[in-house]
C-alpha positions in Angstrom: -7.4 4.1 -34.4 -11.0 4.4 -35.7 -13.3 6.2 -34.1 -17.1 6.2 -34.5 -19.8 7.7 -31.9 -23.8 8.5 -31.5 -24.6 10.6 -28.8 -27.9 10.3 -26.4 -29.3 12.7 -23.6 -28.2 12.1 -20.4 -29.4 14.0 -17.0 -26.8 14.3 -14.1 -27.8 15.7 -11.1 -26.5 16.2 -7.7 -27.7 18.9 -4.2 -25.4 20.7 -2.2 -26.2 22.6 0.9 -23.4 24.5 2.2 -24.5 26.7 5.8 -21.7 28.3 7.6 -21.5 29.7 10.9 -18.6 31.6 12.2 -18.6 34.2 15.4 -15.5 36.0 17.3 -15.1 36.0 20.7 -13.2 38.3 22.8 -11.8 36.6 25.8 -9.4 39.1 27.2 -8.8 42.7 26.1 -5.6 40.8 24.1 -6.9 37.7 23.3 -10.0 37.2 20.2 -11.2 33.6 19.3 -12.6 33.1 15.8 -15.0 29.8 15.7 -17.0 28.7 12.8 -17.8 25.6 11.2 -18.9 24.8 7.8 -21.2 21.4 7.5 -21.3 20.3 3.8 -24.4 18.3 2.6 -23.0 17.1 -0.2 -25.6 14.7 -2.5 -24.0 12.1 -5.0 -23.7 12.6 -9.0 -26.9 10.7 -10.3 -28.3 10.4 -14.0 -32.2 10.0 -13.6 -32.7 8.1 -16.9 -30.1 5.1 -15.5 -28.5 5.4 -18.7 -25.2 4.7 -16.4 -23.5 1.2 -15.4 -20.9 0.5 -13.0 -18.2 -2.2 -13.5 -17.7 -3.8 -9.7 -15.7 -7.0 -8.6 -18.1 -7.9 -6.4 -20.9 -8.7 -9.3 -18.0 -10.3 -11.5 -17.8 -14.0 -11.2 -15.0 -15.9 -13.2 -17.3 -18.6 -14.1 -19.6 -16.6 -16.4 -16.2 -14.5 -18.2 -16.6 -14.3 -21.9 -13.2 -16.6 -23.4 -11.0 -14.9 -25.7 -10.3 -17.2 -29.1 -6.3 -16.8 -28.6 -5.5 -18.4 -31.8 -7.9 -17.4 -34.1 -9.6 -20.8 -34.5 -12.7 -20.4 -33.5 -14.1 -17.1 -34.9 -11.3 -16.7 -37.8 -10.0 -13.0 -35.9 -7.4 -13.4 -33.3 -8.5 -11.9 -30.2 -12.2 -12.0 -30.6 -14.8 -13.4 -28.4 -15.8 -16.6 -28.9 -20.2 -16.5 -29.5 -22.3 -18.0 -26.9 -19.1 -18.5 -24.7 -20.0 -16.4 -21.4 -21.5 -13.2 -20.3 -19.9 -10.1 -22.8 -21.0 -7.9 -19.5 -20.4 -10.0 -16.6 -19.9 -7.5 -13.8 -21.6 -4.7 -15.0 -24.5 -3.0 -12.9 -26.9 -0.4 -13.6 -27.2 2.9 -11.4 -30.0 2.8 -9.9 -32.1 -0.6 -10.7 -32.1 -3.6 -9.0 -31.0 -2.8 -5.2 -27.8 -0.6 -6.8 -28.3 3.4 -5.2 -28.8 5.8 -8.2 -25.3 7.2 -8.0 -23.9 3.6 -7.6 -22.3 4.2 -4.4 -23.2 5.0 -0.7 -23.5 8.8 0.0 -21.5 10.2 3.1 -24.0 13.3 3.6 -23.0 15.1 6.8 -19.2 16.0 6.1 -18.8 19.0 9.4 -15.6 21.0 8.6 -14.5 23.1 12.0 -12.8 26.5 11.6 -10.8 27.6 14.5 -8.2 31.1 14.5 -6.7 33.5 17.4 -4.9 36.8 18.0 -3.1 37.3 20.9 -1.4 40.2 21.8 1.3 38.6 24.3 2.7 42.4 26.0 -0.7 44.2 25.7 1.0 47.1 24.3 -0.1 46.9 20.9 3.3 46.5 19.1 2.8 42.8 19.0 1.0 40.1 17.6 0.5 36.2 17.3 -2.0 35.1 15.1 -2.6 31.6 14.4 -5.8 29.4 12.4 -6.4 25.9 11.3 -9.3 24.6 9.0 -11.2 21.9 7.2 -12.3 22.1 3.5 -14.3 19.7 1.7 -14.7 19.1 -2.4 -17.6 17.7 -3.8 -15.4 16.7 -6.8 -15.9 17.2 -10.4 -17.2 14.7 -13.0 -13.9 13.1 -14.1 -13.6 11.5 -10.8 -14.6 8.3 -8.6 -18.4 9.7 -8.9 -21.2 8.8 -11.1 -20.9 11.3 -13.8 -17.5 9.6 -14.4 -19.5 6.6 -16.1 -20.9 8.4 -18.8 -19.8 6.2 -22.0 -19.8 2.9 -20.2 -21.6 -0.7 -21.2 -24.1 -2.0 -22.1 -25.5 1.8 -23.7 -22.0 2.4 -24.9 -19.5 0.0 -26.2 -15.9 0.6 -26.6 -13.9 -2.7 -27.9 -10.8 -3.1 -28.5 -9.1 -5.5 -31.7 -5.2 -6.0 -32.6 -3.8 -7.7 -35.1 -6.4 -6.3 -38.1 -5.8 -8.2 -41.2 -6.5 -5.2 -43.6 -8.8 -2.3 -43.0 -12.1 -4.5 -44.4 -11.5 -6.7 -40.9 -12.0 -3.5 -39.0 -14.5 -4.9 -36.3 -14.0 -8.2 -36.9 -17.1 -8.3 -39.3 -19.9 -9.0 -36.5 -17.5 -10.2 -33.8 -17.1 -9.0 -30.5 -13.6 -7.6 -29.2 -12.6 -6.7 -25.3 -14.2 -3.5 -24.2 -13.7 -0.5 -21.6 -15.7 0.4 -19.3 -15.0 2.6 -15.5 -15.5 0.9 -12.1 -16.0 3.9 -9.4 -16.7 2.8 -5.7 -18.8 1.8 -3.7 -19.1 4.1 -1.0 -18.3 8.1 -1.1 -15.2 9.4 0.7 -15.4 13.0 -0.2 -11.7 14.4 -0.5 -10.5 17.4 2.1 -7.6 19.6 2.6 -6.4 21.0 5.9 -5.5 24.1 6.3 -3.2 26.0 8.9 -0.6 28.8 9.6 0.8 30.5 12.6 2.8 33.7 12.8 4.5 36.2 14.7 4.7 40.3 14.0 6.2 42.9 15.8 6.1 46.5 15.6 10.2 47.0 15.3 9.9 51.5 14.3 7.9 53.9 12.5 6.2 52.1 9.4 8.5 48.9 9.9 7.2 45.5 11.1 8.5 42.0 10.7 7.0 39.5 10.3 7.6 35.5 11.0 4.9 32.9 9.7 4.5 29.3 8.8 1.6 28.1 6.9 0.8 24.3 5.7 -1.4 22.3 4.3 -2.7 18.6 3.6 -4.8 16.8 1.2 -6.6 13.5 2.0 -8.8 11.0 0.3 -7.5 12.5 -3.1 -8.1 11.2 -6.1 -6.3 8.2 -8.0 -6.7 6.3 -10.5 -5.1 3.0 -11.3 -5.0 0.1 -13.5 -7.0 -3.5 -11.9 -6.0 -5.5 -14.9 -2.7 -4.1 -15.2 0.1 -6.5 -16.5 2.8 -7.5 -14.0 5.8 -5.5 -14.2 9.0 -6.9 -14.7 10.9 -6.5 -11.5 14.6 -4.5 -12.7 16.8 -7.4 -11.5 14.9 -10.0 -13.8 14.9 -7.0 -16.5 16.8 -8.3 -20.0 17.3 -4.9 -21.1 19.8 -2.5 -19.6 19.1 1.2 -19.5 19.5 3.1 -22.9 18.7 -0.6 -24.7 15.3 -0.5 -26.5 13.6 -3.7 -28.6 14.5 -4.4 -31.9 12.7 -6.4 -35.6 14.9 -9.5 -34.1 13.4 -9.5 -30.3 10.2 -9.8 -31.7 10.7 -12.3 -34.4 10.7 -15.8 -33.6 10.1 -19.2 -34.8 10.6 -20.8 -37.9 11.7 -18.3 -41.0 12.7 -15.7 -38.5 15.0 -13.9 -36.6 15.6 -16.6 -34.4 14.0 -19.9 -35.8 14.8 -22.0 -32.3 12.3 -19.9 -30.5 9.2 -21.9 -29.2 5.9 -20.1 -28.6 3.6 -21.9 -25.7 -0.1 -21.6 -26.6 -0.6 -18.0 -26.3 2.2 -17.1 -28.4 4.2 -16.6 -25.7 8.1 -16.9 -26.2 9.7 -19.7 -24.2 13.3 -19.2 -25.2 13.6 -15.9 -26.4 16.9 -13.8 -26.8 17.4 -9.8 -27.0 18.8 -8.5 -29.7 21.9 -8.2 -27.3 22.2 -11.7 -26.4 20.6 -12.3 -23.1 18.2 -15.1 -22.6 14.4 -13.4 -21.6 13.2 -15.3 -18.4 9.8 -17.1 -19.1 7.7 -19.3 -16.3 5.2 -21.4 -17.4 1.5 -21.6 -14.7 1.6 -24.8 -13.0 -1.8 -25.5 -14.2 -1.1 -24.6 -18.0 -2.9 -21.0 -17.7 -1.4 -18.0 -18.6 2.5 -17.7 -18.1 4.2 -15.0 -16.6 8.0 -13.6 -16.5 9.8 -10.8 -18.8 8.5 -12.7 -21.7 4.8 -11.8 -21.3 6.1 -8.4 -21.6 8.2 -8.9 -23.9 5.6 -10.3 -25.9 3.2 -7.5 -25.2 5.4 -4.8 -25.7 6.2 -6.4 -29.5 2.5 -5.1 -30.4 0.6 -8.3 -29.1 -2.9 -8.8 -27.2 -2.1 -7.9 -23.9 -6.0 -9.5 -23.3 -4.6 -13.0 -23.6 -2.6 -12.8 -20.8 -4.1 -11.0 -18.1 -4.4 -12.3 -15.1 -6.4 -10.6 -12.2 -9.7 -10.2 -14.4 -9.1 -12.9 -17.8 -10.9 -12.1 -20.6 -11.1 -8.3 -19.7 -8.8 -5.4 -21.6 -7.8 -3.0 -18.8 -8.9 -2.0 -15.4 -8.2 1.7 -14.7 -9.2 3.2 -10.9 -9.4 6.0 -9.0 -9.3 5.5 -5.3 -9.5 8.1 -2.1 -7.9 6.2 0.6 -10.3 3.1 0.6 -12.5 4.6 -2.7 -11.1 3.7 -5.9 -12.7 3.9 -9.5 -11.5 2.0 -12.3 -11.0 2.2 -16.0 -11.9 -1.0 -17.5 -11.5 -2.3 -21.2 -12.9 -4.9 -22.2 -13.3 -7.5 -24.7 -16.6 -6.6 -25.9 -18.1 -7.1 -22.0 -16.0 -4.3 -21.5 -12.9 -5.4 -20.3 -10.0 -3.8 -19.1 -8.0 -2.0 -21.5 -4.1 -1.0 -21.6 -2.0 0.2 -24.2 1.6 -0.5 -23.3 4.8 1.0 -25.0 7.4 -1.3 -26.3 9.7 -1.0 -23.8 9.6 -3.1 -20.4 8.1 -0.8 -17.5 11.4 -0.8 -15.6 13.9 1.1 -17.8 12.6 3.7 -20.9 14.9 4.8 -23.2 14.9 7.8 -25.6 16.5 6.0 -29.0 13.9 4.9 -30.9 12.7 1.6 -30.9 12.4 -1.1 -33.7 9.4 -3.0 -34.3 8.2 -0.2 -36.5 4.9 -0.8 -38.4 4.6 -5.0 -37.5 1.2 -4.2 -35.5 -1.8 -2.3 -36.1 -4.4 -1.4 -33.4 -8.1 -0.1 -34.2 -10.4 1.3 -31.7 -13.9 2.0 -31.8 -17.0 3.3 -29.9 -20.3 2.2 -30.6 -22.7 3.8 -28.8 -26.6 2.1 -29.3 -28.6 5.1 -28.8 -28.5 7.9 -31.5 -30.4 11.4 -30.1 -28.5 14.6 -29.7 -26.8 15.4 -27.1 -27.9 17.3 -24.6 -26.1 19.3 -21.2 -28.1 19.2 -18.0 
C-alpha cells in the first residue's frame, strides 16, 4: 500500500440548542408526578468553504460512467480508466452549491424528547414505594457518521484511487492514468438517532435498616448508525459454495489456462473462469449475463478472492470500486471507491464469504495491491 497525502483547511460547523423543562407535581399526599421535556435543536455538520462532495444515486447516471480498460488494451495498465471515456466523477455533488443544502442533506430541527416519572406510595404508610420513569434521548452524532463532517477526504478536492495488478513499483499510478476511486455517500435527509429509556420498581421497608428492592430497567436504540457496502459483490449463497468449511484456496484454484495448473480452463472476457475446479475437485458454478455483461456465480468470487479487480465485475454501480453506507432506518451513508471518479472500493479476503477458515491460505504473493491518496490542495491543516 502506498500512501501519499497534502492537507488543506477545512471549517465544520454545526448549532445546538438544548432547553429543558422539568417540574414535579404532587397529586395526592402518596402520589408525585415528574414531567419534563427536552426539545433538541439540533443544526447539521456543514464546512463553509464547500470544500466537501457527496457521492448520491440520484445524480449518478450509467450513461456518463467512466469504462474500465479490463484487458489492458487500451491504456497498457489493467484496470485503468480508459481517457475521454466518461465522467471520472459522475455522481458526485458539492455541499452547498448548486441547489445541494450546505450539509448535503435536509435538517430535522425540532427533535421534542418527553420525560415522564412517578412515586407512589400504594399503603400511605411510608414503608413502601413504586417508582417508575420512561424517557427520550437524542444524539446529534459525531463526525464518523451519516453527517457532513463524514466527507472530509472525498472527490473531486481529494482523490483516493485504487490499482491491482502493478507491474513493478515504477507502474505505481499507472504513470498518468486514472484508477477507481473512494469516496462516502451520506443521506439525504437527517434522522437523528434516539434511545429510550425506562425502568420500573418496587421497594419495601421489610425491618430496621433492611429494604428490598425489585426493579426492571430497559432500554432501546433507534435510527442507529450503519454502514454498508452499495457496490458490494454478490455473495455466494452456502449451498452453491465449492468449498466446505475448514477448506481454504490454493496456487492450483487460481491458476488456469494454458501452462497452468489446470490448462483446460477457459476465461470469458473479464478473466473470469468458466470451468474452473477447486483444488479438491469440485467444479466452481459460473453463469454467463444473457446480454454478455458481467457474469456472475462462485466463479466471480472465486476470481476475486485469487487477488483480481473486483472493479471489473461489479454490478450495481460499474465502473465504481466500492460503496460503503451508513444508514438510520431510512438514512444511510456510503463508502464509495472508485475508479479514479471515485468508485466504490472493497478489499475482499481469499476465501468465499460463506465459510472462513483459520489454515492459511495459498495464493501467497501472486497479487500486489497499491493505494494512494492525492489530495490537490497543499495548506496546513487546520482544526475548527
Amino acid at each position: 500500500m502506498v500512501s501519499t497525502e497534502l492537507f488543506w483547511v477545512d471549517f465544520y460547523n454545526f448549532k445546538i440548542f438544548d432547553p429543558y423543562f422539568q417540574d414535579d407535581y404532587y397529586i395526592f399526599k402518596n402520589l408525585t408526578l415528574n414531567l419534563g421535556v427536552r426539545v433538541s435543536f439540533f443544526g447539521t455538520f456543514w464546512e463553509r468553504n464547500h470544500l466537501i462532495s457527496n457521492w448520491s444515486p440520484s445524480a449518478y447516471s450509467l450513461a456518463n460512467a467512466p469504462q474500465i480498460d479490463i484487458d489492458g488494451s487500451a491504456t497498457g495498465q489493467e484496470g485503468a480508466l480508459i481517457p475521454n471515456e466518461g465522467n471520472p466523477f459522475d455522481g458526485m455533488i458539492t455541499c452547498g452549491l448548486n441547489g445541494v443544502p450546505r450539509g448535503c442533506l435536509k435538517n430535522h430541527l425540532v427533535n421534542p424528547a418527553p420525560r415522564l416519572g412517578f412515586s407512589w406510595d400504594p399503603l400511605g404508610d411510608g414503608k413502601m414505594a413504586i417508582r417508575g420513569g420512561y424517557g427520550i434521548f437524542f444524539e446529534h452524532t459525531n463526525g464518523m457518521e451519516g453527517n457532513a463532517e463524514n466527507l472530509e477526504g472525498t472527490p473531486p478536492i481529494v482523490e483516493t484511487p485504487t490499482q491491482y495488478n502493478v507491474n513493478g513499483y515504477a507502474n505505481v499510478g499507472g504513470q498518468g492514468l486514472l484508477f477507481p476511486l473512494s469516496t462516502t455517500s451520506i443521506p439525504d435527509r437527517t434522522l437523528w438517532p434516539y434511545v429510550q429509556q425506562w425502568h420500573l420498581d418496587v421497594q419495601r421497608d421489610l425491618i430496621h435498616d433492611t429494604v428490598a428492592t425489585l426493579a426492571y430497567v430497559g432500554s432501546k436504540g433507534t435510527h442507529l448508525t450503519l454502514q454498508h457496502e452499495l457496490n458490494q459483490l454478490e455473495p455466494t449463497p452456502p449451498a452453491l459454495n465449492p468449498y466446505k468449511p475448514g477448506q481454504y484456496i490454493t496456487n492450483v484454484d487460481c491458476s488456469w489456462g494454458p501452462g497452468s495448473s489446470q490448462p483446460n480452463v477457459i476465461t470469458d472476457n473479464y478473466g473470469v473462469p468458466t470451468n474452473a475446479y477447486t483444488s479438491y475437485g469440485v467444479p466452481v458454478p459460473y453463469f454467463p449475463s444473457a446480454t454478455g455483461g458481467i457474469p456472475s456465480g462462485p466463479a466471480v468470487n472465486l476470481f476475486v478472492a485469487c487477488g483480481n479487480d473486483p472493479d471489473l465485475v461489479r454490478t450495481n454501480y460499474p465502473g465504481r470500486y466500492e460503496s460503503g453506507g451508513w444508514h438510520r432506518g431510512r438514512q444511510r451513508e456510503c463508502t464509495l471507491q472508485t475508479t479514479r471518479p471515485h468508485w466504490l472500493r472493497l478489499r475482499l479476503s481469499r476465501y468465499f464469504a460463506a465459510y472462513r477458515s483459520n489454515a492459511p491460505h495459498g495464493c501467497k504473493g501472486s497479487r500486489y495491491q497499491y493505494y494512494w491518496n492525492r489530495r490537490w490542495i497543499n495548506r496546513p491543516r487546520r482544526s475548527s
